[in-house]
GUPADREN-385260 format. One record per residue: x, y, z of N, C-alpha, C, O, CB in turn; residue number from 1. Coordinates in steps of 0.02 Angstrom, whole numbers, plus 50000, padded with zeros to 5 digits. Glycine has a CB too. Layout:
BEGIN
R   n.c1   n.c2   n.c3  ca.c1  ca.c2  ca.c3   c.c1   c.c2   c.c3   o.c1   o.c2   o.c3  cb.c1  cb.c2  cb.c3  resi
R      X      Y      Z      X      Y      Z      X      Y      Z      X      Y      Z      X      Y      Z   NUM
...
//
This chain:
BEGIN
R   n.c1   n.c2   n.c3  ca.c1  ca.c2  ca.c3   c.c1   c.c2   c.c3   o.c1   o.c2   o.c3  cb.c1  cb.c2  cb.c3  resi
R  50043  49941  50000  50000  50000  50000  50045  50062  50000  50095  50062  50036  49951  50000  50062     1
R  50030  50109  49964  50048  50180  49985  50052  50199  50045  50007  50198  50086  50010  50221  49964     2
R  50126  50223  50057  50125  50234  50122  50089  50307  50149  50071  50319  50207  50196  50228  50141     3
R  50085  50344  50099  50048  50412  50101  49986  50401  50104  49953  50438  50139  50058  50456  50047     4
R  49962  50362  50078  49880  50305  50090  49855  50288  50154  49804  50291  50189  49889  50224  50063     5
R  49935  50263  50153  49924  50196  50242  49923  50277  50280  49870  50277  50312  50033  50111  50284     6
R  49953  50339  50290  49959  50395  50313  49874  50430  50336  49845  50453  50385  50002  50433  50256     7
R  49861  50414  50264  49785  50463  50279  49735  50420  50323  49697  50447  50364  49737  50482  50197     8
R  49740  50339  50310  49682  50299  50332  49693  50305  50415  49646  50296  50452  49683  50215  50299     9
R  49757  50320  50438  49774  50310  50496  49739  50383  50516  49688  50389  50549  49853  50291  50508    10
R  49774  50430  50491  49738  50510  50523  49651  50484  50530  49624  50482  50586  49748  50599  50445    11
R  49623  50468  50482  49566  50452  50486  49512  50419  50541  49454  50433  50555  49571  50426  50448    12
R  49554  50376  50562  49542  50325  50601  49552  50349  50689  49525  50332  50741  49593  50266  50572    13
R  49606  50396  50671  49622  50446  50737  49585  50475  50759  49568  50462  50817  49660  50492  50734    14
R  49551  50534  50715  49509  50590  50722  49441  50547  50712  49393  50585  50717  49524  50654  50666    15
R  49427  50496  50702  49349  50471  50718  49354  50451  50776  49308  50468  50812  49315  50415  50676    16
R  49415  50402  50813  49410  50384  50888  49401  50433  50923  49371  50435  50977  49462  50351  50917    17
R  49429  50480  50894  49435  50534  50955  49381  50584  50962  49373  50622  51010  49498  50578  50948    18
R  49333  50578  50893  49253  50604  50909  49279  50676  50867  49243  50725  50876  49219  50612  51015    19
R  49328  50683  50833  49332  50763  50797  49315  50767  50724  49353  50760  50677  49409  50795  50799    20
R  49241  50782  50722  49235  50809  50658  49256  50858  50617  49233  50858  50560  49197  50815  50653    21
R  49298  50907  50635  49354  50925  50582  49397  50922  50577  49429  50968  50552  49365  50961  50566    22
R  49427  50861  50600  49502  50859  50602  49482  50798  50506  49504  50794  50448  49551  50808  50708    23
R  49418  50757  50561  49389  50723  50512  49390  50744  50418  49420  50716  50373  49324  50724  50542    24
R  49347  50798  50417  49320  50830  50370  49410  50870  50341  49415  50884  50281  49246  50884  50405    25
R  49453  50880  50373  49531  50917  50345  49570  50856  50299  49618  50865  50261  49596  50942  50427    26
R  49527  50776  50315  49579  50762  50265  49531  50745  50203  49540  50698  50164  49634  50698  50287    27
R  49485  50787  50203  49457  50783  50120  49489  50830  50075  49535  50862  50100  49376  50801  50111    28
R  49473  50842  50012  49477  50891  49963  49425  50937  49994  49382  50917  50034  49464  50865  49887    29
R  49431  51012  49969  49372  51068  49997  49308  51048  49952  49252  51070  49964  49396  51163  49982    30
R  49322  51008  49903  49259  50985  49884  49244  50929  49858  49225  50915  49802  49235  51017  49851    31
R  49257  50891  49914  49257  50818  49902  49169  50795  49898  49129  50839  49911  49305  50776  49973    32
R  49146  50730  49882  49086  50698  49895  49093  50660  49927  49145  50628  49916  49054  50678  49857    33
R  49042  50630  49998  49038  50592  50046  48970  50547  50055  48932  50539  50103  49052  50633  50097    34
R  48970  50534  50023  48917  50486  50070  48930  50439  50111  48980  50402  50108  48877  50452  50038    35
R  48885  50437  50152  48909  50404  50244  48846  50338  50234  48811  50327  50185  48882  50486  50344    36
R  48848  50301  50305  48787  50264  50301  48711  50281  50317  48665  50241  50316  48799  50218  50337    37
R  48708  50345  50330  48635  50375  50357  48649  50438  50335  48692  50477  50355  48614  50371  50443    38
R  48604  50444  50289  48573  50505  50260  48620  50528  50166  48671  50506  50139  48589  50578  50336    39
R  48586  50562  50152  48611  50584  50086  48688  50584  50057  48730  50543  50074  48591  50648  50082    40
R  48701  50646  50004  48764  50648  49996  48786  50749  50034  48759  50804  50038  48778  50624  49897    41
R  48823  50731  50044  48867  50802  50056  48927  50780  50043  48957  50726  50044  48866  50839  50131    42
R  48942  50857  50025  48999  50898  49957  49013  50960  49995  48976  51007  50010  48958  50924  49864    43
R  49087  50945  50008  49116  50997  50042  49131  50978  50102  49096  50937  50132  49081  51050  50045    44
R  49198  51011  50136  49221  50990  50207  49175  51038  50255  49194  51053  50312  49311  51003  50218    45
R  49133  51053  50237  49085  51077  50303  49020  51031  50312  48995  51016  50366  49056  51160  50292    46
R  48991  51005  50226  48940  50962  50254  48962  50892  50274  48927  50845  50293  48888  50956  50207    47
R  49020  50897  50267  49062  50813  50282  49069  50826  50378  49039  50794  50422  49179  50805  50225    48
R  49113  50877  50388  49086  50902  50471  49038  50906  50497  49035  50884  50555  49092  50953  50492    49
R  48975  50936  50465  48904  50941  50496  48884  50856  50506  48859  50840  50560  48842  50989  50435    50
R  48898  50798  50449  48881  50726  50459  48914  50718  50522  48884  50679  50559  48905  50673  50401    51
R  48961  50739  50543  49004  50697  50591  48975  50712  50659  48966  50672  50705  49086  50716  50589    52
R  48962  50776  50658  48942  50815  50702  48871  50777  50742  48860  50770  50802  48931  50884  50666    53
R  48820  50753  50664  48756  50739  50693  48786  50656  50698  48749  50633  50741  48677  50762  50640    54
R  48823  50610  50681  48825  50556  50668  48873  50506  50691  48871  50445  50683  48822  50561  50619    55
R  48925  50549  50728  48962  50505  50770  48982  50525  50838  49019  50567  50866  49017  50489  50737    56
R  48930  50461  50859  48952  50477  50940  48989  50435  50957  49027  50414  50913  48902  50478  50994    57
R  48996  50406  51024  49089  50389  51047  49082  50331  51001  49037  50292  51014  49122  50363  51148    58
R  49111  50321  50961  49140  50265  50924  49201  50274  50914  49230  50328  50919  49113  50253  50865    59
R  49240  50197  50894  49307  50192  50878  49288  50141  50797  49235  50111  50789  49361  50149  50954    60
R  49332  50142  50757  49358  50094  50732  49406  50054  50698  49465  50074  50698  49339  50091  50721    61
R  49387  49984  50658  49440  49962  50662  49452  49949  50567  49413  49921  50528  49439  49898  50720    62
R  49509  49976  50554  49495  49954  50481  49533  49878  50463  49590  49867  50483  49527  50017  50427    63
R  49495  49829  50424  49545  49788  50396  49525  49774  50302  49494  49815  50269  49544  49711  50448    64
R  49543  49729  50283  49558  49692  50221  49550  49774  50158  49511  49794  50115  49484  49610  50208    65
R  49606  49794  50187  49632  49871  50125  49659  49823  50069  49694  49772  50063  49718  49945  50160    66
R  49617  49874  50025  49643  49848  49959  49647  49920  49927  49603  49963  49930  49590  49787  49916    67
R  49707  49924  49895  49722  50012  49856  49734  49976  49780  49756  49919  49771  49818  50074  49894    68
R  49711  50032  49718  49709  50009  49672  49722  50078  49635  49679  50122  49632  49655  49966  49664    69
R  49784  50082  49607  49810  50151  49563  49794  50149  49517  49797  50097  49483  49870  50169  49550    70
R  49764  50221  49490  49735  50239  49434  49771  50283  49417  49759  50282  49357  49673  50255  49433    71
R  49817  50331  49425  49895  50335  49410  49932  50364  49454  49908  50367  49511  49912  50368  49352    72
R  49982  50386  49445  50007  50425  49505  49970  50480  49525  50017  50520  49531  50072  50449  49495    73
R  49921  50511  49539  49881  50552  49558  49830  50547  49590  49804  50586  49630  49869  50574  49525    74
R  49806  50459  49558  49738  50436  49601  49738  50377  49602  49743  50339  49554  49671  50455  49577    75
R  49729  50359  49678  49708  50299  49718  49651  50272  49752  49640  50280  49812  49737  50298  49756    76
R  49613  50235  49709  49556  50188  49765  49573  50143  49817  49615  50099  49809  49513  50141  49729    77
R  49537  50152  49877  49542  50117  49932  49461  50081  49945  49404  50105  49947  49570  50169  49991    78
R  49486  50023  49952  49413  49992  49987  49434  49960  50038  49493  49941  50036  49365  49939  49944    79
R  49390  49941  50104  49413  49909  50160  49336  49903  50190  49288  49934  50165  49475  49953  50207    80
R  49333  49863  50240  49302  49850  50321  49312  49900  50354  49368  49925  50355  49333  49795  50365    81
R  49254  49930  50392  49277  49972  50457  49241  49955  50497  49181  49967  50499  49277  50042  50459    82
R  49283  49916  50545  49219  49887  50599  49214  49957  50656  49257  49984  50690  49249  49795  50651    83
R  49164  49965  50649  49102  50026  50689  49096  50014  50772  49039  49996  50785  49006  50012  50654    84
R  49128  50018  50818  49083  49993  50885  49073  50077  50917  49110  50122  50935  49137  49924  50953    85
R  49036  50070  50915  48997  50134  50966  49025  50118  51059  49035  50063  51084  48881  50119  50958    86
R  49031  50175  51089  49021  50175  51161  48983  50118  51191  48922  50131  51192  48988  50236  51180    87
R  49003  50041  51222  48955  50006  51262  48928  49967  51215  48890  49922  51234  48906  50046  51300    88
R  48941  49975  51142  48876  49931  51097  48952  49872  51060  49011  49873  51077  48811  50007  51009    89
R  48928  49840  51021  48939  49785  50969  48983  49812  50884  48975  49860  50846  48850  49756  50953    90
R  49017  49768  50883  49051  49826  50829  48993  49795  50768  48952  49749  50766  49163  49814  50805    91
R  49011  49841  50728  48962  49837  50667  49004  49857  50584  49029  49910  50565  48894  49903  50687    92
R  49001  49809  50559  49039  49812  50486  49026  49862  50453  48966  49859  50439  49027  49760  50439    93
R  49055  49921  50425  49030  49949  50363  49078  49944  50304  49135  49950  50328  49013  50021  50375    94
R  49083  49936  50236  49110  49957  50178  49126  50024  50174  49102  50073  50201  49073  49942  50129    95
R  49174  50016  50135  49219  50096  50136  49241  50077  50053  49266  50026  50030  49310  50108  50213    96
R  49222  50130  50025  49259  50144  49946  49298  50199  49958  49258  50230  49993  49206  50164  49878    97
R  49356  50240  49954  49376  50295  49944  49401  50325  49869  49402  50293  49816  49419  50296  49988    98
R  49423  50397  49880  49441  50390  49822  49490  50433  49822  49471  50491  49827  49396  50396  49776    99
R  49567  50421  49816  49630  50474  49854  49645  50525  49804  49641  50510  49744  49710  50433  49875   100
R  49661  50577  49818  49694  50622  49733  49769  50667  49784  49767  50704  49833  49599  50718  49678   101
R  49809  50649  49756  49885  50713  49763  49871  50768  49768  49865  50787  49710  49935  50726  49704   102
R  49859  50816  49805  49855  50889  49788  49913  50948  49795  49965  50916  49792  49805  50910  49826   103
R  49923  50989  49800  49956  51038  49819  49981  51004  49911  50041  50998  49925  49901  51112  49808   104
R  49932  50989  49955  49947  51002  50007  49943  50917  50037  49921  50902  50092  49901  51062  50035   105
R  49967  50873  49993  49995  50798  50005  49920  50761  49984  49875  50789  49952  50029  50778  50102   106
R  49917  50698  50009  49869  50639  49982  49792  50691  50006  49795  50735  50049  49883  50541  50035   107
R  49741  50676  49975  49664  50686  50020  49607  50651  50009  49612  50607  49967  49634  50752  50013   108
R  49572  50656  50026  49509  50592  50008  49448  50643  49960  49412  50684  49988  49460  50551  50106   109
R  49447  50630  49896  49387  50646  49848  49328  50642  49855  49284  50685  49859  49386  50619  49803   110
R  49328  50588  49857  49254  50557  49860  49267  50479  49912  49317  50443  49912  49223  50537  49762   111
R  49203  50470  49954  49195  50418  49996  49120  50395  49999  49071  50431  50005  49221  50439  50061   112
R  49120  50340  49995  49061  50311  50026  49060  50257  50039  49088  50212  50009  49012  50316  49999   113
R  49009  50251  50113  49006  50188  50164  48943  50180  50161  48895  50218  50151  49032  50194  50241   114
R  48950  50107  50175  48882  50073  50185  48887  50023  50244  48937  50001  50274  48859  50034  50117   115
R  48798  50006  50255  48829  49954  50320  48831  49888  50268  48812  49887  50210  48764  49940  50408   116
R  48855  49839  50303  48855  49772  50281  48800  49712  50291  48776  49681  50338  48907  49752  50306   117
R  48797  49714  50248  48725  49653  50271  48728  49581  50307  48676  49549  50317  48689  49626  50202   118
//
């Protein structure tokens, strides 16, 4: 994997344990697309914050089976597992597609969307 990859999934994974939706929403593009598992799409690192804001409470999770797939040096898909456990509850599987692009200011996430797992 990209280690600039393995870089972002980890920030990621940081700032959701730790309950910060904009630390969350800083490693998108300023106008990335998100769709999450509850509710529509938002576009932009503020409606990607406002999701976090209404949508994650104490949870941690855990990512496994990353798979990155280069589309050239500029852009990288990521798909993985993120197991979900909330404060006191059961972890819960969701799917993760990402979608990485190089910018000016190192790796960021484009576009994302999660689903739960059936």
């Amino acid at each position: 994997m990209h280690q600039e990859i393995e870089r972002v999934i980890e920030a990621w994974k940081a700032a959701f344990d730790a309950g910060d939706p904009q630390r969350i929403a800083s490693l998108y593009t300023p106008d990335a697309m998100f769709i999450g598992g509850i509710g529509g799409v938002n576009i932009g690192r503020r409606s990607i914050e406002g999701y976090f804001e209404k949508n994650a409470a104490p949870s941690s999770v855990a990512f496994r089976d990353i798979k990155t797939r280069s589309i050239d040096d500029q852009v990288v898909l990521v798909s993985m597992i993120g197991a979900i456990t909330r404060e006191g509850g059961e972890p819960r599987d969701f799917r993760f597609l990402q979608t990485h692009v190089r910018t000016v200011n190192g790796w960021q996430i484009a576009g994302h969307h999660g689903s739960h797992s059936l």
